[in-house]
C-alpha positions, 0 to 999 in steps of 0.5 A, spaced: 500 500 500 502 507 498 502 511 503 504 518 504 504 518 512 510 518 516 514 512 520 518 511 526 525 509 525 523 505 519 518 504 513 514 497 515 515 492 510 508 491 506 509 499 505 511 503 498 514 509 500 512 516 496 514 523 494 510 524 501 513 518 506 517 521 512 522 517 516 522 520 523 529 520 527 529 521 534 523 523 535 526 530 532 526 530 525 523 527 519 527 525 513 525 523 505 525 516 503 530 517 499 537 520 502 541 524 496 549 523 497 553 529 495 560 525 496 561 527 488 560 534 489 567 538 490 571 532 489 577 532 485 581 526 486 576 521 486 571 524 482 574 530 478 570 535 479 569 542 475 566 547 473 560 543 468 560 539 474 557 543 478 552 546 473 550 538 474 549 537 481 545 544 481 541 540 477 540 534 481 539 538 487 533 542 485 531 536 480 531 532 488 527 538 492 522 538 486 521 529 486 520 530 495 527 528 496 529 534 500 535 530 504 542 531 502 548 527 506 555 531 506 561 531 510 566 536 512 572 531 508 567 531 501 571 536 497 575 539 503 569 542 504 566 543 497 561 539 498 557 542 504 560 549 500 555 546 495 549 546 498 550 552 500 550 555 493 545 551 491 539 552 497 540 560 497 534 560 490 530 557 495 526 563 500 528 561 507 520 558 508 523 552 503 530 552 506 526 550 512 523 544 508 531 542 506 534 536 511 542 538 511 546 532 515 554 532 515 560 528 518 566 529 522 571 525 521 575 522 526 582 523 525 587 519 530 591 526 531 584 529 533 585 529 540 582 534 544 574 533 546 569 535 545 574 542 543 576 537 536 569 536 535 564 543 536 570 547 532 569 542 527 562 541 527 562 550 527 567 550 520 561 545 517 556 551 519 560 556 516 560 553 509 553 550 510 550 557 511 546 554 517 546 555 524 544 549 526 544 541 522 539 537 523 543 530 522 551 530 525 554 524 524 561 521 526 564 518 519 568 513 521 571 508 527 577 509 527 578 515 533 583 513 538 579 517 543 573 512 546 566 511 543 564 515 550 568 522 549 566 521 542 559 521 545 559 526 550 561 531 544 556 529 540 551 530 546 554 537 547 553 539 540 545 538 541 546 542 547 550 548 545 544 548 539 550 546 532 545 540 531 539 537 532 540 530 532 547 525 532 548 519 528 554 514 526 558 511 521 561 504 519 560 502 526 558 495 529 553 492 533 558 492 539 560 500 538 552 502 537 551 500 543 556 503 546 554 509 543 547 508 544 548 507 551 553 513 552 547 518 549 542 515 553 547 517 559 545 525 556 538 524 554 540 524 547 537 518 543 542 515 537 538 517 531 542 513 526 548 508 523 550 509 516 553 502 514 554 501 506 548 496 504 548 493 497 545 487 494 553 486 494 554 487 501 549 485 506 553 485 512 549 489 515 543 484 515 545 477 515 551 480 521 544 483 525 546 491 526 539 493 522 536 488 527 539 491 533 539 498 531 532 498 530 531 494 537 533 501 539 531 505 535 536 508 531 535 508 523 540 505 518 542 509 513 545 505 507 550 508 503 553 506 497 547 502 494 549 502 487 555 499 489 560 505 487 555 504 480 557 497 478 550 495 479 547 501 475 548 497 468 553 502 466 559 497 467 561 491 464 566 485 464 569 490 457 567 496 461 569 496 468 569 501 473 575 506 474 580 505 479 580 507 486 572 504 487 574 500 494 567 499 495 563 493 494 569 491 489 567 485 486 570 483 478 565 484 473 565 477 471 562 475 477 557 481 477 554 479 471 549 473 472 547 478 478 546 484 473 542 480 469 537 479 474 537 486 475 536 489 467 529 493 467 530 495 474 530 502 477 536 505 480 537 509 487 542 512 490 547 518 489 546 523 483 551 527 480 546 531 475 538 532 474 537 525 470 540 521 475 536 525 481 529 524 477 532 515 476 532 515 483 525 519 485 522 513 479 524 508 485 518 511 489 511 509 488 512 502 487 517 495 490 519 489 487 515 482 489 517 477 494 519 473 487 523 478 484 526 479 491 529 473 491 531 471 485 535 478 486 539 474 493 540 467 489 546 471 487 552 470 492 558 475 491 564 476 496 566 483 495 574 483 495 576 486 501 582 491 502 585 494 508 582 500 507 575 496 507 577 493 514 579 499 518 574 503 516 568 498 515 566 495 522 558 495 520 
C-alpha cells in the first residue's frame, strides 16, 4: 500500500514509500525516503570535479527538492569542504520558508591526531556551519571508527553539540553492533537518543543484515542509513566485464565477471542512490511509488558475491 504518512525509525515492510513518506529520527526530525549523497560534489581526486560539474549537481539538487527528496548527506572531508560549500550555493534560490523544508546532515571525521574533546569536535562541527550557511544541522554524524579517543568522549561531544544548539540530532558511521551500543548507551547517559548508523548496504554487501546491526539498531531505535547502494555504480548497468569501473572504487569491489549473472537479474530495474546531475536525481525519485515482489526479491539474493576486501575496507568498515 502507498502511503504518504510518516514512520518511526523505519518504513514497515508491506509499505511503498512516496514523494510524501517521512522517516522520523529521534523523535526530532523527519527525513525523505530517499537520502541524496553529495560525496561527488567538490571532489577532485576521486571524482574530478569542475566547473560543468557543478552546473550538474545544481541540477540534481533542485531536480531532488522538486521529486520530495529534500535530504542531502555531506561531510566536512567531501571536497575539503566543497561539498557542504555546495549546498550552500545551491539552497540560497530557495526563500528561507523552503530552506526550512531542506534536511542538511554532515560528518566529522575522526582523525587519530584529533585529540582534544569535545574542543576537536564543536570547532569542527562550527567550520561545517560556516560553509553550510546554517546555524544549526539537523543530522551530525561521526564518519568513521577509527578515533583513538573512546566511543564515550566521542559521545559526550556529540551530546554537547545538541546542547550548545550546532545540531539537532547525532548519528554514526561504519560502526558495529558492539560500538552502537556503546554509543547508544553513552547518549542515553545525556538524554540524547542515537538517531542513526550509516553502514554501506548493497545487494553486494549485506553485512549489515545477515551480521544483525539493522536488527539491533532498530531494537533501539536508531535508523540505518545505507550508503553506497549502487555499489560505487557497478550495479547501475553502466559497467561491464569490457567496461569496468575506474580505479580507486574500494567499495563493494567485486570483478565484473562475477557481477554479471547478478546484473542480469537486475536489467529493467530502477536505480537509487547518489546523483551527480538532474537525470540521475529524477532515476532515483522513479524508485518511489512502487517495490519489487517477494519473487523478484529473491531471485535478486540467489546471487552470492564476496566483495574483495582491502585494508582500507577493514579499518574503516566495522558495520
Amino acid at each position: 500500500m502507498a502511503s504518504n504518512s510518516s514512520y518511526n525509525v523505519y518504513i514497515p515492510n508491506d509499505t511503498i514509500p512516496t514523494a510524501q513518506t517521512k522517516i522520523k529520527l529521534a523523535d526530532r526530525i523527519l527525513i525523505s525516503p530517499l537520502v541524496l549523497g553529495t560525496w561527488a560534489w567538490g571532489d577532485k581526486k576521486q571524482w574530478d570535479w569542475n566547473d560543468a560539474l557543478d552546473v550538474q549537481a545544481k541540477e540534481a539538487f533542485d531536480m531532488s527538492i522538486s521529486k520530495g527528496i529534500n535530504t542531502f548527506d555531506t561531510a566536512e572531508i567531501y571536497g575539503n569542504g566543497e561539498s557542504e560549500r555546495c549546498i550552500a550555493r545551491y539552497k540560497a534560490n530557495y526563500s528561507t520558508s523552503g530552506s526550512e523544508d531542506i534536511v542538511i546532515a554532515s560528518k566529522y571525521l575522526p582523525l587519530p591526531y584529533k585529540l582534544s574533546y569535545p574542543s576537536s569536535l564543536i570547532n569542527a562541527l562550527r567550520a561545517s556551519l560556516d560553509r553550510l550557511k546554517v546555524d544549526c544541522v539537523d543530522l551530525y554524524q561521526i564518519h568513521g571508527p577509527i578515533s583513538l579517543r573512546s566511543i564515550e568522549v566521542l559521545g559526550n561531544a556529540l551530546a554537547e553539540a545538541i546542547k550548545l544548539g550546532l545540531t539537532k540530532t547525532v548519528g554514526v558511521s561504519n560502526y558495529s553492533i558492539e560500538d552502537t551500543i556503546k554509543m547508544y548507551d553513552c547518549l542515553q547517559k545525556h538524554g540524547i537518543q542515537l538517531a542513526s548508523n550509516q553502514v554501506e548496504y548493497s545487494l553486494l554487501r549485506r553485512t549489515p543484515e545477515t551480521s544483525g546491526l539493522i536488527a539491533e539498531c532498530h531494537k533501539r531505535g536508531i535508523a540505518v542509513l545505507g550508503y553506497s547502494p549502487l555499489a560505487m555504480g557497478r550495479l547501475t548497468g553502466k559497467y561491464s566485464i569490457a567496461n569496468p569501473p575506474p580505479k580507486g572504487r574500494n567499495f563493494s569491489n567485486v570483478s565484473m565477471e562475477e557481477l554479471e549473472p547478478l546484473l542480469e537479474s537486475m536489467r529493467g530495474v530502477i536505480p537509487l542512490g547518489g546523483a551527480r546531475d538532474g537525470k540521475q536525481t529524477e532515476q532515483n525519485a522513479g524508485a518511489l511509488g512502487w517495490r519489487l515482489t517477494n519473487e523478484e526479491i529473491s531471485q535478486l539474493e540467489s546471487h552470492h558475491v564476496t566483495p574483495n576486501l582491502t585494508f582500507f575496507n577493514r579499518m574503516w568498515q566495522h558495520g
